[in-house]
N, C-alpha and C positions, 0 to 999 in steps of 0.2 A: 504494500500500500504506500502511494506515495502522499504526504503529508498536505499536497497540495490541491489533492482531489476533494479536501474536508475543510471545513470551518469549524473553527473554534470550539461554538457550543456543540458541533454535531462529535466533537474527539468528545470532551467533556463527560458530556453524557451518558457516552461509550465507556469512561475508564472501571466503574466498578463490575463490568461484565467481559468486557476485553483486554486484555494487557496489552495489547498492540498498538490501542490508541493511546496509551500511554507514555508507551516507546516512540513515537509516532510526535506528541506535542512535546518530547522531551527534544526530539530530533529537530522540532521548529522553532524551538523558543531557545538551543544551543549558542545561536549567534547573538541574542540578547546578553543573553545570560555569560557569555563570553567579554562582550564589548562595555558591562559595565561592573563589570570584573577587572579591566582593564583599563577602565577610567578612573575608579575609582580606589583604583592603586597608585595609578600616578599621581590623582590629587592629596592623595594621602601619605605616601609613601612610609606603609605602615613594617614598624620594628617585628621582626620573628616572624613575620607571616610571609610567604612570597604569592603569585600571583593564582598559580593550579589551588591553593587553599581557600583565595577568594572564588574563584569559581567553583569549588568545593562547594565553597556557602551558600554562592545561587543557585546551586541546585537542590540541595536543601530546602532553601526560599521557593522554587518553585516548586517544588513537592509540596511545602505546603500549601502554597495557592491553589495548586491541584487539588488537596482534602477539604479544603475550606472556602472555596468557592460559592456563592450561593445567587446561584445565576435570577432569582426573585430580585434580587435589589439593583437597585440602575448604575452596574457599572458594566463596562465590557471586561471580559475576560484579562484582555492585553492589560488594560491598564491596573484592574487588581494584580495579575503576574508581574507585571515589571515595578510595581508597592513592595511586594511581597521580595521576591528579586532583592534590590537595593536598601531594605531593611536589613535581611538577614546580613549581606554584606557590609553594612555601614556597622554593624552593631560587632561584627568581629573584628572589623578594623579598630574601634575605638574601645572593645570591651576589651 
């Protein structure tokens, strides 16, 4: 399955019954979750951590937007994942 064949809510939807779509919005949201992993190193240039660990964190972060999603409330998907995203990461750069 290529990741482009689907949107958003239709992976979403999918993750507690297929694992695939799981793998799938991991596979799409990789370059986010890379490029503010790597913004967010440079502007920080945080002690003991190097970069593979911040993006360690966004994917954490997006797992969790993935559990905790609640597609009822008025936000798109992106924008909760790339909240969820840049928390996790900001919070082990400064924690």
């Amino acid at each position: 399955m290529n990741y482009k064949d689907f949107n958003d809510y239709e992976l979403v939807s999918q993750i507690t019954e297929n694992e695939e779509a799981t793998d799938i919005l991991f596979e799409k949201y990789r370059p986010l979750i890379y490029s503010t992993a790597k913004r967010l190193y440079a502007e920080n240039n945080p002690s003991g951590l190097d970069l593979n660990d911040l993006v360690q964190e966004g994917m954490i972060g997006f797992s969790v937007a993935l559990s905790t999603y609640n597609e009822h409330k008025d936000t798109l998907f992106f924008t909760y994942a790339k909240k969820c995203i840049e928390t996790k990461i900001i919070s082990a750069v400064v924690g």
